[in-house]
N, C-alpha and C positions, 0 to 999 in steps of 0.2 A: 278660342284655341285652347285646349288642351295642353297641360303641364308636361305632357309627354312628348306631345309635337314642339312644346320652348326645349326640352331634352335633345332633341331629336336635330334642332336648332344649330344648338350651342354645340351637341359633340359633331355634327358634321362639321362646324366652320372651323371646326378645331381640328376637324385633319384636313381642311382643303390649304390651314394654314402652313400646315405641318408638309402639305404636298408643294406649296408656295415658295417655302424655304427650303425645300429638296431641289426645287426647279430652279430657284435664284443661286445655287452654289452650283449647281451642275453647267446651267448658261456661265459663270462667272467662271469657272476651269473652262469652259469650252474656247472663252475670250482670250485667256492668258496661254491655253495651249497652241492656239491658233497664231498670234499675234506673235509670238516668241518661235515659232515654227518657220510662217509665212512674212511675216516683215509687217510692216504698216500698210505698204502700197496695197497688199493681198489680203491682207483682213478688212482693207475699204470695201474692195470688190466682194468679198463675205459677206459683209455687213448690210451693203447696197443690195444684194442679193437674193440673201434670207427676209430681211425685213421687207422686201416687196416682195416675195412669195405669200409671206403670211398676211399680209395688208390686200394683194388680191385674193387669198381664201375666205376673210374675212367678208370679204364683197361679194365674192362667188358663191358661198353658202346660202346665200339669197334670203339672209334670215329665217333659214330652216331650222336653226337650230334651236333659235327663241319661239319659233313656234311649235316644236317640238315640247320647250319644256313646261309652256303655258297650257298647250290642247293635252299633252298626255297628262297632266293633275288633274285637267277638268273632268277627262273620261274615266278618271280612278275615281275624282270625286262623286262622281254621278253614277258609281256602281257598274261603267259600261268600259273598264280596262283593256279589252279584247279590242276592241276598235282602235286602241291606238297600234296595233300591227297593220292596218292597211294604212294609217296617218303616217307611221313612219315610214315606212314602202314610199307613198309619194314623195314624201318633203326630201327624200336621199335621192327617189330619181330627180325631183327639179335642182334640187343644186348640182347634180350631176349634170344634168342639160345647160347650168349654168356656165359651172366652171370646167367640164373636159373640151370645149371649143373654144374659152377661153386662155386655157392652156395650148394648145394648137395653134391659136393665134400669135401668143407670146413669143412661143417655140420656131415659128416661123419670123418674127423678128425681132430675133436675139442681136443679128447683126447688126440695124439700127439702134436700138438697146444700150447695145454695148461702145455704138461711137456715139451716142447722144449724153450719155449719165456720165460714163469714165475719160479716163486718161489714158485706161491701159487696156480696148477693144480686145489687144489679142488673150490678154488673161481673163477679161469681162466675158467675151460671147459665149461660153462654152459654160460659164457660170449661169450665165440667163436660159441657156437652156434649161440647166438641171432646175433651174428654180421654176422653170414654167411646166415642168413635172409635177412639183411638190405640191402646186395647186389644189387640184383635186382630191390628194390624198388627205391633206392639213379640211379642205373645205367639209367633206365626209367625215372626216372623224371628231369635227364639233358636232355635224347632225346629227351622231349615236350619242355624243354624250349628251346634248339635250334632249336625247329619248329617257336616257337612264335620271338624269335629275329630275325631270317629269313624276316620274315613279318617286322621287324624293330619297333617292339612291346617289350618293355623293362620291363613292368609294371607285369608280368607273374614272370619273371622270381626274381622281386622283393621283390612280395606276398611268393613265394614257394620256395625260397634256402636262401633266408636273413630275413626272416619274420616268415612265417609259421616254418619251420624247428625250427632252431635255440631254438623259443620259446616255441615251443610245445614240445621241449625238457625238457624245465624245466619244463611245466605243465607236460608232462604225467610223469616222473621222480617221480614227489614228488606222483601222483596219485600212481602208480607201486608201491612204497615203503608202500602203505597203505596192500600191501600183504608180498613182504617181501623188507628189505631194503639191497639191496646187489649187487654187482656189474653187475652179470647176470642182474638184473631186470631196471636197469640206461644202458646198452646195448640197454636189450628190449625196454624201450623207447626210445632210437636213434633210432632203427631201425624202430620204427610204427611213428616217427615224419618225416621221411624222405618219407613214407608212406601217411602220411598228404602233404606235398611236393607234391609227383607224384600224388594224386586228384586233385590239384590247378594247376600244368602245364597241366594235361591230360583236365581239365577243359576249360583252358583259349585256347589251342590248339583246343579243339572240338566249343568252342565259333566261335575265328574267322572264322574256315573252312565253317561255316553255310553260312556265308555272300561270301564264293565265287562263280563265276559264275554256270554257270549250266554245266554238265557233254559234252553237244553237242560243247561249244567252245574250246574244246582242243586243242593244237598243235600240235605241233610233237615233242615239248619235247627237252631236251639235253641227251647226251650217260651217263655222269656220274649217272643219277636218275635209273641207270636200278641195279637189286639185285650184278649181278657179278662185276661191278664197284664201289658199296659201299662195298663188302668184301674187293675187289683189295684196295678201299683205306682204312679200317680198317685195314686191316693187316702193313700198315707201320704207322696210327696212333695210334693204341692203345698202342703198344712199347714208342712210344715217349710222349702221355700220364703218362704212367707209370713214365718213368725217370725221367720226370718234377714233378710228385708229389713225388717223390723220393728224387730230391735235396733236396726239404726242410725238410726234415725227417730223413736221412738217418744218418748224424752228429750227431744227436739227440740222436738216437738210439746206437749210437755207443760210445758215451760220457756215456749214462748210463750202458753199459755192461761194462765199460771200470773200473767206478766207482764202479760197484755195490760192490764190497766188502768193502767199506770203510767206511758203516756205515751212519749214520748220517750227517758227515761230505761229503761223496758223494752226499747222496741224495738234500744237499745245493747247493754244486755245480751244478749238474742237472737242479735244479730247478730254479737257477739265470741264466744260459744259453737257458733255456728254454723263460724266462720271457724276457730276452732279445733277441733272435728270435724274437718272435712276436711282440714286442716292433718297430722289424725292419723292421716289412711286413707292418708298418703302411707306410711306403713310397709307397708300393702295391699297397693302397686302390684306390686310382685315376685309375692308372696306370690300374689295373683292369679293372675296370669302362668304362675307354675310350675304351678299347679291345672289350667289351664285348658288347659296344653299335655300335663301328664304324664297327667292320668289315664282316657285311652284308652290308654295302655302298661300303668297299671294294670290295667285291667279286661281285657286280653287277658292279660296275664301269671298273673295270677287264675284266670282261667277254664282255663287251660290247667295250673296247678298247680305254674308255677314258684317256689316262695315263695323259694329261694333269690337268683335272681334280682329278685323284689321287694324283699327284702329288703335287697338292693345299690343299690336304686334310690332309695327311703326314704329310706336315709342318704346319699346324695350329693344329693340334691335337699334334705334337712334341713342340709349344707353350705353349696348355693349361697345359700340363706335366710338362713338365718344371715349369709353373708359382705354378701348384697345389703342387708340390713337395719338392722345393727347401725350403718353410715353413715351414713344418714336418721335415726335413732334418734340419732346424737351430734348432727346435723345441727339439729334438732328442741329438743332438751332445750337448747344454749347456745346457738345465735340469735334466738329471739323477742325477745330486748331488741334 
């Protein structure tokens, strides 16, 4: 690997960092404006909401989007660019065949939904629906941006999941409440801000494909870009999708049903387990970052059979983690008092 490709490295993960900590102040006004708005009772019903819209997008994307950012390196790396315009054509219709019936299904039982999770069905259903909207939108606009990181283009996916989203949450929020202010309608804007999101990947994805070659120097392609080989490998990543956005939730969830009788005094505890969670994913944010920038160098370097070269990359990327982290990490352990 090239000195220019460790450049190329280092300054993307440095603004996906930068886009990280844009997204993490924007969700954290979005919490205080909401919760100070709506009460506790109605920022549960948010909360339960949103975060299962995006835990089934996650799922519904049918890991189109990681196969996106693996196939389209490999077809840049092999000179044959142009082929990833029909790769990503399929991988956005099967998650689309995934997740727009999945939503449908949702949509249509909002009402059990809402008397099986909550307490408060009549402020919850009208929630579950908006969030079995956002499905689709949220599921799409990961598969554009792992067209664009593919390309080894970071900047897309900066604009449109740490940027655009995040904030245009809390603009369209406070907008939506000028009709009514209520948990359903703080959904509804999650769900048209993620909307906002998938214009700005489908954007930045229909941008670059403009600039590639012209349709007559095709190759001949590799076997995984063909439709039966991206179901073959959705079918065993969407499951592990899922479980990964699972971990971090699932505790969560289970603390507060565990609690919920307790009053007051539960919902403290929930909510200082909660604040510490996230407190704890701030070791994440690198970690992320480097994930998300490096491994389309991976998967071309792979595919091409440079383990050497990988191998150099691994450990200087298991450097800059190290060095990013270990800071937060002291940060963390003797501040909270």
């Amino acid at each position: 690997m090239s000195s220019s490709d460790h450049r190329v490295i280092v300054g993307q993960t440095g603004q996906n960092v930068l886009g990280l900590a844009i997204g993490a102040v924007a969700t954290f006004a979005a919490q205080v404006l909401i919760t100070n708005a709506l009460g506790d009772e109605a920022f549960g019903v948010v909360t339960l909401t949103t975060q299962a819209a995006f835990i089934a997008a996650a799922a519904t994307r049918f890991g189109m989007d990681v196969a996106n950012v693996r196939l389209v390196s490999i077809l840049a790396g092999r000179g044959e660019v142009v082929r990833a315009r029909g790769l990503v054509g399929r991988s956005a219709a099967i998650a689309a065949a995934v997740s727009v019936p999945f939503s449908v299904v949702a949509f249509v039982l909002s009402p059990w939904l809402a008397e099986r999770f909550t307490a408060v069905p009549e402020l919850a259903e009208p929630a579950f629906r908006a969030a079995a909207v956002t499905v689709p939108f949220a599921a799409l606009a990961f598969v554009f941006m792992g067209a664009t990181r593919g390309l080894k283009i970071m900047r897309y996916t900066l604009y449109s999941q740490w940027i655009v989203q995040p904030i245009g949450w809390v603009v369209l929020t406070i907008a939506f409440w000028a009709v009514a202010q209520s948990p359903a309608m703080t959904t509804l804007a999650f769900g048209a801000s993620w909307a906002l999101a998938l214009g700005v990947a489908f954007a930045g994805w229909e941008r670059e494909q403009r600039r590639f070659p012209q349709e007559g120097t095709v190759g001949g392609g590799i076997p995984e870009e063909h439709a039966g080989a991206l179901v073959r490998f959705g079918a065993l990543r969407a499951p592990a999708t899922l479980f990964s956005q699972l971990i971090f939730w699932t505790d969560l969830f289970v603390l507060s049903v565990l609690w919920s009788d307790r009053g007051s005094v539960g919902a403290a505890q929930v909510g200082v387990y909660g604040a510490v969670l996230r407190a704890g994913q701030a070791l994440f944010l690198f970690l992320t970052s480097v994930s998300l920038t490096f491994s389309p160098f991976v998967a071309d370097l792979h595919h091409r059979g440079e383990r050497e070269q990988l191998d150099a990359l691994y450990k200087n990327v298991t450097r800059w983690a190290l060095a990013a982290t270990i800071p937060v990490l002291l940060v963390l352990g003797i501040l909270p008092e």
